[in-house]
C-alpha positions as CSV (number, residue, x, y, z in Angstrom):
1,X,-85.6,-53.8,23.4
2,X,-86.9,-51.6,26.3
3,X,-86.8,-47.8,25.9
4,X,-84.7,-46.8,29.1
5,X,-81.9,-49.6,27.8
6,X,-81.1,-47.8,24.8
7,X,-78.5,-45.6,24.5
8,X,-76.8,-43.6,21.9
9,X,-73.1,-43.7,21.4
10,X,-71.5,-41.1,21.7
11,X,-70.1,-38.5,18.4
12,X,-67.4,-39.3,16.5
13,X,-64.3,-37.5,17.7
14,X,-66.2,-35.7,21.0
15,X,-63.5,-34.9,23.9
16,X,-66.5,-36.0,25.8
17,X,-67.6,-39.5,26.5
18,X,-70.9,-40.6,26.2
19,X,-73.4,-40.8,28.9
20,X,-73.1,-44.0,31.2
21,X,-75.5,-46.9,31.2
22,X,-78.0,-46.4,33.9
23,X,-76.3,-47.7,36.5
24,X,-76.9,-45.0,39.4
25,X,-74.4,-42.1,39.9
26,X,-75.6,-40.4,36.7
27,X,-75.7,-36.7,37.9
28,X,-72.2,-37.4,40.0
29,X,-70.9,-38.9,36.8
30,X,-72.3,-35.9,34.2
31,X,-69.9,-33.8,36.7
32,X,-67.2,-35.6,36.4
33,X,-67.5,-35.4,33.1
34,X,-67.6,-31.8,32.1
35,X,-64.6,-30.7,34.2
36,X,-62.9,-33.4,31.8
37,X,-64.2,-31.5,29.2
38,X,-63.2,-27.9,30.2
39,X,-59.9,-29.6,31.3
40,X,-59.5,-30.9,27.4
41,X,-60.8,-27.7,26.2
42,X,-58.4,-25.4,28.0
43,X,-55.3,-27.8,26.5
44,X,-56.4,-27.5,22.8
45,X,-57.0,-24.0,23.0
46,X,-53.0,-23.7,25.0
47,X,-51.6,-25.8,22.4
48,X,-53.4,-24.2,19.3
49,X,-51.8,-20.3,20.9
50,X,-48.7,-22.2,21.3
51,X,-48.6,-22.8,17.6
52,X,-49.0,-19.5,17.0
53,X,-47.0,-18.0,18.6
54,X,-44.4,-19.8,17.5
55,X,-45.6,-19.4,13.5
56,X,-45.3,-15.7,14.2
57,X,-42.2,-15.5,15.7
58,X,-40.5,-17.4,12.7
59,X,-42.1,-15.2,10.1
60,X,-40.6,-12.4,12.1
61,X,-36.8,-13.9,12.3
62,X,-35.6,-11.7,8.8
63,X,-32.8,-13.8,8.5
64,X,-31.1,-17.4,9.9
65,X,-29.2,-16.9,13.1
66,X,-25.9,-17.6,12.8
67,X,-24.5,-20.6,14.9
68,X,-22.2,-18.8,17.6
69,X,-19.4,-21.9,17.3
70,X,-16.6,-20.6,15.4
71,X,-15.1,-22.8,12.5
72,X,-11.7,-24.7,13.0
73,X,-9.0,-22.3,11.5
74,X,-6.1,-23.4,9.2
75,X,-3.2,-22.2,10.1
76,X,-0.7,-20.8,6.7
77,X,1.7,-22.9,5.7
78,X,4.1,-20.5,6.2
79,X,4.6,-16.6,7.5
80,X,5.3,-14.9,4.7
81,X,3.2,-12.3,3.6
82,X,2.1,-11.5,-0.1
83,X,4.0,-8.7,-0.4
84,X,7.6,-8.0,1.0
85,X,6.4,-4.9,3.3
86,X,3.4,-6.9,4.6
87,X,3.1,-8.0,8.4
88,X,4.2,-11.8,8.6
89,X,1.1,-14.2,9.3
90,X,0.7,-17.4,11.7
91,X,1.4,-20.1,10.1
92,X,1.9,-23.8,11.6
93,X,5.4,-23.1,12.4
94,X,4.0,-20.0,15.2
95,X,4.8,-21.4,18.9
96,X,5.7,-25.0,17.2
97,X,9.4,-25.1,15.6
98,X,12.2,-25.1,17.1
99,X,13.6,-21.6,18.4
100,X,16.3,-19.5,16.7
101,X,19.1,-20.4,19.0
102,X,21.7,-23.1,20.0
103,X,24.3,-24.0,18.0
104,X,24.6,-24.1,14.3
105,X,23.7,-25.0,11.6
106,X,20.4,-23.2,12.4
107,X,17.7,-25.0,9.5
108,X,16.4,-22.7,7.1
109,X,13.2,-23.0,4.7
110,X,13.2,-20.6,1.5
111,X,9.8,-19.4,0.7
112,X,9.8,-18.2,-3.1
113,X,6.7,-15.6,-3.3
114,X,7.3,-14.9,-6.6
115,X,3.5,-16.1,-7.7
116,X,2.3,-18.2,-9.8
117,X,2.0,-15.9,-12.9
118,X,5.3,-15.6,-12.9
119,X,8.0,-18.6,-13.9
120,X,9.5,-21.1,-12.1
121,X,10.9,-20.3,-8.6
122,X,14.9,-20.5,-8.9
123,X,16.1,-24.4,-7.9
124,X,19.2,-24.0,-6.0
125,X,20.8,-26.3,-3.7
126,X,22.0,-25.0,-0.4
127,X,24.9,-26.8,2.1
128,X,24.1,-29.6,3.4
129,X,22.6,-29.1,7.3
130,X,21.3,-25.7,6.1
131,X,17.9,-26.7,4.6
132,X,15.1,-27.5,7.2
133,X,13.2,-31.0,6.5
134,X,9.4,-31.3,5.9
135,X,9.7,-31.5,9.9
136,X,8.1,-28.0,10.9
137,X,9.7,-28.6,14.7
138,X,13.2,-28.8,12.1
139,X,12.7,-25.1,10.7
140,X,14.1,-22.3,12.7
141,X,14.2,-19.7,9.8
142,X,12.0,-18.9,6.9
143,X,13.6,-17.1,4.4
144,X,10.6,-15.3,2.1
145,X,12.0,-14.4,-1.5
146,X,10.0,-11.5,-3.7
147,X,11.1,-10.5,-6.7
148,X,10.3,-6.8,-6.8
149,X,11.8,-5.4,-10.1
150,X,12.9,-6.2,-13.0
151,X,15.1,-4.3,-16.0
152,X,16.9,-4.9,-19.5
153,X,17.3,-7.8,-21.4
154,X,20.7,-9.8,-20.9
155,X,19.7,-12.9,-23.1
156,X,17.2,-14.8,-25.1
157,X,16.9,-17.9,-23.3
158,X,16.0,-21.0,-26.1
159,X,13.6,-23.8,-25.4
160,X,12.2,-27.2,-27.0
161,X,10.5,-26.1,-30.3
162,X,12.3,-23.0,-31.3
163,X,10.8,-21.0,-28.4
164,X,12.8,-18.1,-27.3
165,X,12.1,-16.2,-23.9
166,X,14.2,-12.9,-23.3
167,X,16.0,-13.3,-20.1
168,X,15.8,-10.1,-18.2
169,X,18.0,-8.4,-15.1
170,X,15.9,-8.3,-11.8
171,X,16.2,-7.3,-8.2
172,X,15.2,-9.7,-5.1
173,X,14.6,-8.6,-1.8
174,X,14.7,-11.3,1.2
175,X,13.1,-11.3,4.4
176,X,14.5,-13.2,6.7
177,X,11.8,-15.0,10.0
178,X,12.2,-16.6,13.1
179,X,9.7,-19.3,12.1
180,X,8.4,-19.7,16.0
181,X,7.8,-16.2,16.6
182,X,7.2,-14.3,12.9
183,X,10.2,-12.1,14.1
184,X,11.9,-10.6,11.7
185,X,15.4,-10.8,11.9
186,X,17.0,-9.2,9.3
187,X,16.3,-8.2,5.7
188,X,18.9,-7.8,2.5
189,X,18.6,-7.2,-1.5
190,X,20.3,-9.3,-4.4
191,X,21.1,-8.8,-7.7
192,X,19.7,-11.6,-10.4
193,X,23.2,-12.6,-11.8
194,X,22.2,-16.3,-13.0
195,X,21.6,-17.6,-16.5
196,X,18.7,-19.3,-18.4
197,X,16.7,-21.5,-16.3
198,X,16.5,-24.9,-17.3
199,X,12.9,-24.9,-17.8
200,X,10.4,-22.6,-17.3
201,X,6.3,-23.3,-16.0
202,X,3.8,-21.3,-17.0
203,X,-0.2,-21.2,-16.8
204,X,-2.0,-22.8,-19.9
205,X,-2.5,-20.1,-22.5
206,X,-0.1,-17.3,-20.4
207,X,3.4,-17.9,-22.0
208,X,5.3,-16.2,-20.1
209,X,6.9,-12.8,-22.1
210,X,9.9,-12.7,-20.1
211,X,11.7,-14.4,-17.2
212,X,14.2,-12.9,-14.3
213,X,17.3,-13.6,-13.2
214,X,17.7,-15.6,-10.6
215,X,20.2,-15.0,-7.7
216,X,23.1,-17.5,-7.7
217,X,23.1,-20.0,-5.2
218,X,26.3,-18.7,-4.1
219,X,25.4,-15.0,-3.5
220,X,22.6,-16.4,-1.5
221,X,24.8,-18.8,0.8
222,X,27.1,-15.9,1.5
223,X,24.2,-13.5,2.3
224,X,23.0,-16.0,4.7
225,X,26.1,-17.4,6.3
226,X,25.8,-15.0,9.4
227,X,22.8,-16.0,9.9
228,X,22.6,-19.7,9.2
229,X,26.2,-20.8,9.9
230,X,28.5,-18.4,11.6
């Protein structure tokens, strides 16, 4: 094979390609070439202080940003507040049920907030047309009930397997709410004047020491007959 027909390929992994066949147009060709090779040069090097930078500016980021989208908020189930003195709290009945007006019977919901260290809430039975359904637009008042003292024994209430639970005089205080607005609209105290309980729940391993009186369905119907029914 003749000298001046032999030609070198070009290296492995060059940006450059190799140099052309012979053909003529070699010096017009070389040019060509090397301002493809500066070209290629001058993206590499952009793209390696593009890395950079951006290695650098994460290893200066001392924490995760926080995504700015807030998260979807549950509303309470209903606005009353932990403690009887508390502000009431939105709940899913705020700008939803129906308003405190028209005629009566106006629906009421009773809230018992007694916790659930404490027994059972008191089952009572108020007049038909007075209880609100499980239809929040239904409810027009919630009536939150705290039990906030307690006295004396007045009995030893008896239970399945000779258990024995003193029965003790307490004080409730109610707080009456517009369920739309959170309003308050009035607020009264009862005496605990019922008997044993039927039955009494309690947390695994906390038996209870005591249990309250409970306010007779009947004191509570006439404390919220103004209200409820006039």
């Amino acid at each position: 094979m003749p000298a001046d027909r032999f030609q070198m390929p070009p290296p492995r992994g060059s940006l450059c390609p190799g140099v052309p066949d012979g053909h003529g147009g070699k010096d017009r060709l070389e040019g060509h070439m090397l301002r493809g090779c500066v070209i290629w040069a001058f993206v590499a090097v952009m793209i390696a202080v593009l890395a950079t930078l951006a290695i650098l500016d994460l290893s200066n980021d001392p924490e995760p940003r926080a995504s700015s989208v807030p998260l979807p908020h549950r509303p309470a189930d209903n606005p009353c507040p932990s403690e009887p003195d508390d502000k009431p709290r939105r709940s899913k009945y705020t700008n939803q049920a129906d308003p405190y007006e028209g005629p009566a019977p106006h629906p009421v919901k009773v809230v018992n907030k007694t916790g659930f260290s404490r027994p059972n809430a008191p089952r009572r039975a108020l007049p038909d047309g007075w209880e609100a359904t499980n239809n929040t637009l239904d409810t027009q008042l919630i009536v939150c009930e705290y039990l906030v003292s307690t006295g004396a024994v007045v009995d030893a209430c008896e239970y399945i397997g000779n258990s024995f639970v003193p029965l003790v005089s307490a004080t409730w205080t109610y707080r009456v709410l517009a369920a739309r607005t959170t309003q308050q609209v009035t607020q009264f105290t009862l005496k605990g004047t019922d008997t044993c309980p039927f039955d009494i729940t309690y947390l695994e391993g906390d038996y209870p020491s005591e249990t309250p009186q409970s306010v007779r369905t009947e004191d509570l119907k006439k404390a919220l007959l103004p209200l409820v029914a006039p």
